[in-house]
C-alpha positions as CSV (number, residue, x, y, z in Angstrom):
1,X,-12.5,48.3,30.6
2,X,-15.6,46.4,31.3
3,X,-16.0,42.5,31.5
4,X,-16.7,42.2,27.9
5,X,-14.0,44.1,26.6
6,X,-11.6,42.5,28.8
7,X,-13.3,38.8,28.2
8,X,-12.5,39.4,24.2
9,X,-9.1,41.0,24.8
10,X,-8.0,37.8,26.9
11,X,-10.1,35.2,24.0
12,X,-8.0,37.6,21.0
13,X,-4.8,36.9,22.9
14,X,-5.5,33.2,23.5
15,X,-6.5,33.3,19.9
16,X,-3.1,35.1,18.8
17,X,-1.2,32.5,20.8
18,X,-2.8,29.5,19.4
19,X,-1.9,30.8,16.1
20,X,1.8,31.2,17.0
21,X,1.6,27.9,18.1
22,X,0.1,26.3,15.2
23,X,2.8,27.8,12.8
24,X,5.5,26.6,15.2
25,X,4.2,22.9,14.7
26,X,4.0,23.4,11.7
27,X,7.1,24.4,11.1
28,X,8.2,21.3,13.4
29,X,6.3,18.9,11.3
30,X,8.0,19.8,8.0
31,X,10.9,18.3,9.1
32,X,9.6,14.8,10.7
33,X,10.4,11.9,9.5
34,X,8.8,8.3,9.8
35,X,10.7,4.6,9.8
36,X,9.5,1.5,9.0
37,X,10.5,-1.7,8.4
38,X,9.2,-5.2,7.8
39,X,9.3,-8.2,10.5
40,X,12.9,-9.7,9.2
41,X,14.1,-6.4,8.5
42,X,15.6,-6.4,5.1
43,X,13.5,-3.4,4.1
44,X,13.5,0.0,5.5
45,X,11.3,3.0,4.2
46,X,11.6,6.6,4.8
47,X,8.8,9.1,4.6
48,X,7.9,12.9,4.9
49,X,5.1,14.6,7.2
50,X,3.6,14.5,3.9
51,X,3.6,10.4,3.3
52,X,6.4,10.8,0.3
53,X,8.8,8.3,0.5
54,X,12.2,9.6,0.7
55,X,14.0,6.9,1.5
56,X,14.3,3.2,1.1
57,X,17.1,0.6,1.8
58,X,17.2,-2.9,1.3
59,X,19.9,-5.3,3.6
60,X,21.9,-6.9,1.9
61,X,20.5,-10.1,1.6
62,X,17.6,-8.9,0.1
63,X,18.8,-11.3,-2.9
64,X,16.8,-14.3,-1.0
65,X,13.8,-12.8,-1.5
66,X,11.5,-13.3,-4.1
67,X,10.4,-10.0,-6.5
68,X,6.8,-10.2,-5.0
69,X,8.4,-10.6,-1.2
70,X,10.3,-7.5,-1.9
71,X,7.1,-5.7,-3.2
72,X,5.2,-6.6,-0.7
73,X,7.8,-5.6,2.0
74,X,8.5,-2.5,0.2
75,X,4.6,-2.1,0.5
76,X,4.5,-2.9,4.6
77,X,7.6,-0.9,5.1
78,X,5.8,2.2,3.6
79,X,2.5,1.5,5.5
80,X,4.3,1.3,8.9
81,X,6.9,4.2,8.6
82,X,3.0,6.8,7.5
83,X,2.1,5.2,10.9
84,X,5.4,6.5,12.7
85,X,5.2,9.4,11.5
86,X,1.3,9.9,11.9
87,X,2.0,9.1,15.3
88,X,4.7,12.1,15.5
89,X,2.4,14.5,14.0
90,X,-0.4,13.5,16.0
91,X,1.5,13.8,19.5
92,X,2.9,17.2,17.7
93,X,0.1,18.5,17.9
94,X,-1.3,17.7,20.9
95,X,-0.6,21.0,22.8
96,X,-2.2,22.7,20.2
97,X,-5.3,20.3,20.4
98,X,-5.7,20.8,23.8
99,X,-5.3,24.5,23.8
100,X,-8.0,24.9,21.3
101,X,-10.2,22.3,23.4
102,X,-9.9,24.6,26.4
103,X,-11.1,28.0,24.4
104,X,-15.0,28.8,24.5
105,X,-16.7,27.7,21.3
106,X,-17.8,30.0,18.8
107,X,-21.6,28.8,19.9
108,X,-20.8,29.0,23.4
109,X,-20.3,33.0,22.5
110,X,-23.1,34.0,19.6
111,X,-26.6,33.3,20.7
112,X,-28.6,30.9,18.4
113,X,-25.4,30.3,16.6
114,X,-25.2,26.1,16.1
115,X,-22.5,24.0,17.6
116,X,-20.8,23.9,13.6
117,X,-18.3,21.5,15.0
118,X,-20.9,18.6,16.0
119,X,-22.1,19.1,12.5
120,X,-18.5,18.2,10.6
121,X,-18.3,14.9,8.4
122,X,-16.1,12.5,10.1
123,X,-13.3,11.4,7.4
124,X,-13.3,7.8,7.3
125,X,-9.7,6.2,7.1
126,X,-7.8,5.8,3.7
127,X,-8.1,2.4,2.4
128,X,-4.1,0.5,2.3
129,X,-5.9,-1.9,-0.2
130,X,-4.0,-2.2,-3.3
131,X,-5.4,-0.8,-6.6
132,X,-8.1,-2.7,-8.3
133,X,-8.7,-4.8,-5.2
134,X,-12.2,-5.7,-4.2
135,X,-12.3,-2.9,-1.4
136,X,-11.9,-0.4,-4.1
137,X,-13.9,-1.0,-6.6
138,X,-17.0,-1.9,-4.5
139,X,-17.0,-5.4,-5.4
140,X,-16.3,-7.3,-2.3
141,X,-19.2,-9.3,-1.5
142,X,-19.8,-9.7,-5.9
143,X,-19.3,-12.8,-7.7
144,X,-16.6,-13.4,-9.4
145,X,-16.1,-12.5,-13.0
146,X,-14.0,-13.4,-16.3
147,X,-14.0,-10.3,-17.6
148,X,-10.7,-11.7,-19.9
149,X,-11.9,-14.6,-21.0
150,X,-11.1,-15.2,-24.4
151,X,-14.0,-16.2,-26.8
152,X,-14.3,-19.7,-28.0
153,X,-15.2,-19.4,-31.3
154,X,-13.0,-16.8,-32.4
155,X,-9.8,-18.2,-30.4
156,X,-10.2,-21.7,-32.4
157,X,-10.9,-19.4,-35.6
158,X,-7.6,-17.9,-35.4
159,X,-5.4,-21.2,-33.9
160,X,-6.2,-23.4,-36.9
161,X,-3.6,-25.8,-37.1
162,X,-2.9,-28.9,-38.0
163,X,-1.3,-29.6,-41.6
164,X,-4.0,-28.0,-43.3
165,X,-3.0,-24.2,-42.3
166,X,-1.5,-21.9,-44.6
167,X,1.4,-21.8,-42.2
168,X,2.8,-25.0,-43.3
């Protein structure tokens, strides 16, 4: 076997391994879980790998809290257990990060082949601002609007009272 042969029997094998590797993380990360809570903890959330919420749990004095507290710390509880379990994915993975980091790049063996990986879009981070919010809908630095202001005219067309009114 020459030194090419034996240089792409060793990079098929590291190849194969990473492979095994990656479907035994994944395997792994089907089954992590992420907590998180707010500051006074009187709510708890659960989620998958995936981000689902599978689980939420409110102490039992949850009763002092106002509707829109508990929304808002349902909210923060969600936001902080995707971080735990990001986290847990993340350091998951890391072997198999640093394997792949260590193999030659596909450039590195094909002459005049472009480094593909320099060329990837970087994904910019999911927005946590709620729906409809300024952030989203590209309005942040726009004046403000009334787009449910009711018109003048026709609102005191249709309030006439007094003891004229056919209501009477």
């Amino acid at each position: 076997m020459d030194n090419n042969e034996a240089e792409t029997a060793a990079l098929l094998d590291a190849f194969s391994q990473q492979i095994s590797a990656i479907a035994e993380v994944a395997q792994k990360r089907a089954l992590l879980t992420g907590t998180g809570f707010t500051g006074d903890k009187r709510v708890t959330v659960t989620v998958n790998a995936d981000g689902a919420v599978i689980e939420t749990k409110f102490s039992s004095d949850i009763d002092e809290l106002t509707y829109d507290e508990i929304a808002k710390g349902v909210t923060t509880a969600a936001q902080r257990a995707l971080e735990d379990v990001g986290r847990q994915s993340q350091e998951l993975m890391q072997p198999v990060t640093d394997q792949r980091a260590a193999m030659p790049k596909l450039h590195e063996l094909i002459d005049n082949l472009p480094d593909l990986d320099s060329q990837a879009p970087t994904l910019p981070a999911a927005s946590l601002a709620p729906p409809n919010s300024p952030e989203r809908t590209g309005t942040e630095d726009a004046a403000p609007t009334f787009d449910d202001a009711e018109d003048h005219a026709r609102w005191t067309a249709e309030r006439r009272t007094g003891v004229t009114d056919s209501g009477w």
